[in-house]
C-alpha positions as CSV (number, residue, x, y, z in Angstrom):
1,X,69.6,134.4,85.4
2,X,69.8,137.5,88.0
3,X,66.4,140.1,87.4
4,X,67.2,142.2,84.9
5,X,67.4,145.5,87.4
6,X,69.6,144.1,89.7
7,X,73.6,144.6,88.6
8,X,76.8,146.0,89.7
9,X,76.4,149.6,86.8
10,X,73.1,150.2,88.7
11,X,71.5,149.6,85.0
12,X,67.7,150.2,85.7
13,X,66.4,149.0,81.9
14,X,63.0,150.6,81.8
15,X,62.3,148.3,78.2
16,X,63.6,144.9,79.3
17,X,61.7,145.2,82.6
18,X,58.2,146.2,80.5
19,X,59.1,143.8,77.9
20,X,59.1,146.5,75.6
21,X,61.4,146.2,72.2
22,X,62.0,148.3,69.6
23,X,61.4,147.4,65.3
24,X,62.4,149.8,62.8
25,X,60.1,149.5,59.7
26,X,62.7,147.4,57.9
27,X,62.4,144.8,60.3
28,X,65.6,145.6,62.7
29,X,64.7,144.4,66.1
30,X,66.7,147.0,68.1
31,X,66.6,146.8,72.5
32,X,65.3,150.4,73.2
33,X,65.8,154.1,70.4
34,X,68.8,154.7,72.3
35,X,70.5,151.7,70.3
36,X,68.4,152.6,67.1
37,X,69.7,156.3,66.5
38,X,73.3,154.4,66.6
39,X,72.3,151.9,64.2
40,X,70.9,154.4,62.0
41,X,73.7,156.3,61.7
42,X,75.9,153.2,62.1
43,X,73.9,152.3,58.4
44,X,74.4,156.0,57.2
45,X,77.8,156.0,57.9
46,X,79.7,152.9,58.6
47,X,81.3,151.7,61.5
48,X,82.9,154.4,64.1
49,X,86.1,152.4,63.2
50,X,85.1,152.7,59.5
51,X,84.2,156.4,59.2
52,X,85.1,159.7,59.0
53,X,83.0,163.2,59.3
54,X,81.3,164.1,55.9
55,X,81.1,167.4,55.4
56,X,79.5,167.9,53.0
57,X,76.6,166.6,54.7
58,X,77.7,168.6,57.5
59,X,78.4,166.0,59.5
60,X,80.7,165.9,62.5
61,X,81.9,163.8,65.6
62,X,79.4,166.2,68.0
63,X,76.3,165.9,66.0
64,X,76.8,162.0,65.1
65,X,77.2,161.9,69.0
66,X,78.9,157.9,68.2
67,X,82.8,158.1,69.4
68,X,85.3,157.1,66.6
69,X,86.9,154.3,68.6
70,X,88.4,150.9,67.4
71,X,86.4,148.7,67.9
72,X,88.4,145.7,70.1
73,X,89.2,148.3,72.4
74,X,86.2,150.2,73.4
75,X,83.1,150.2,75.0
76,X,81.1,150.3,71.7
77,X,81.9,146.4,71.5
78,X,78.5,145.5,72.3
79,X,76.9,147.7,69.6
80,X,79.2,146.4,67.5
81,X,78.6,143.0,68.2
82,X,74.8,143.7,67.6
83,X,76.1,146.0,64.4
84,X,78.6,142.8,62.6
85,X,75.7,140.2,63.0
86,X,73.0,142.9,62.6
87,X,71.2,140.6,59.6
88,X,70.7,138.1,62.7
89,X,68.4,140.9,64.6
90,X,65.8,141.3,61.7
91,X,62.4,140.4,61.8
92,X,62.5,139.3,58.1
93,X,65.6,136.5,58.9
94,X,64.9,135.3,61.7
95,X,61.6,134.7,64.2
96,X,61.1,137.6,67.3
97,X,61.0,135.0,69.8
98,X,64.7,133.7,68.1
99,X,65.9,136.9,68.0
100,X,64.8,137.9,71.6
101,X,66.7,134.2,73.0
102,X,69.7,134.9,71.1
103,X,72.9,135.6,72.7
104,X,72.9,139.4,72.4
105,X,69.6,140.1,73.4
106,X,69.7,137.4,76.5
107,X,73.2,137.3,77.6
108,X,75.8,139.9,76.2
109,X,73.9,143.2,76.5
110,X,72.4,142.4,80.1
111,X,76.3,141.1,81.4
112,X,77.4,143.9,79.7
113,X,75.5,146.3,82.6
114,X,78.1,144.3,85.2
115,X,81.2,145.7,84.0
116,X,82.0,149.6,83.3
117,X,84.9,149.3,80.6
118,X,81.7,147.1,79.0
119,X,78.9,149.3,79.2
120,X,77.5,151.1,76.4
121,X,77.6,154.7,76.5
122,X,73.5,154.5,75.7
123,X,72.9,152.8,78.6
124,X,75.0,154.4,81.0
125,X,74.0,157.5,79.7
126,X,70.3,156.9,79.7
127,X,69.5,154.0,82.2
128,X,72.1,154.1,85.0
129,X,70.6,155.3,88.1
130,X,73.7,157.4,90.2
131,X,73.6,156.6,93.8
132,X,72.5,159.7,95.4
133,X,73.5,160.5,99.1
């Protein structure tokens, strides 16, 4: 495996390279917070391809900040990879060190940093370092 840092969307992952992991009280083992605001509102509100704005929670597409995309065709794939099989990821289900060796954690988010139309708008947003020249 290639170090973690060292990919073609200039991903510099501040958690994987200290180790660091996130768990929510209930037992969600999450990569970093960026991915655990998604997944709570993910859990408050379904799916992006599942939802719609409430209102009467006064709730909209700007303050959810998650994009109402389908699924298949977006770059919210890998979060909703992680969100389908998100009973795998728990602390409660399954042992941390089987959770952190699963396919998600080891393989699928850190490829995902190789390819733009695969990277998550959380990490490109907060962990990709722009060439500056």
């Amino acid at each position: 495996m290639q170090p973690l840092n060292d990919n073609k969307c200039n991903i510099k992952c501040e958690w994987m390279q200290t180790k660091r992991i996130l768990i929510n009280p209930d037992g969600q083992v999450l990569p970093c917070c960026f991915f655990a605001n998604v997944m709570y509102m993910y859990d408050r509100m379904g799916a992006p391809d599942e939802w719609a704005p409430k209102k009467e929670y006064g709730i909209s597409d700007q303050l959810m900040d998650v994009p109402r995309v389908a699924y298949e065709t977006s770059q919210e794939h890998i979060l909703m990879q992680y969100y389908r099989d998100r009973h795998k990821y728990n602390v409660h289900n399954r042992p941390l060190e089987e959770i952190l060796d699963d396919e998600w954690f080891a393989k699928t988010l850190p490829e995902s940093w190789e390819d733009e139309n695969k990277l998550t708008r959380q990490c490109a947003t907060y962990c990709q370092v722009k060439n500056i020249e």
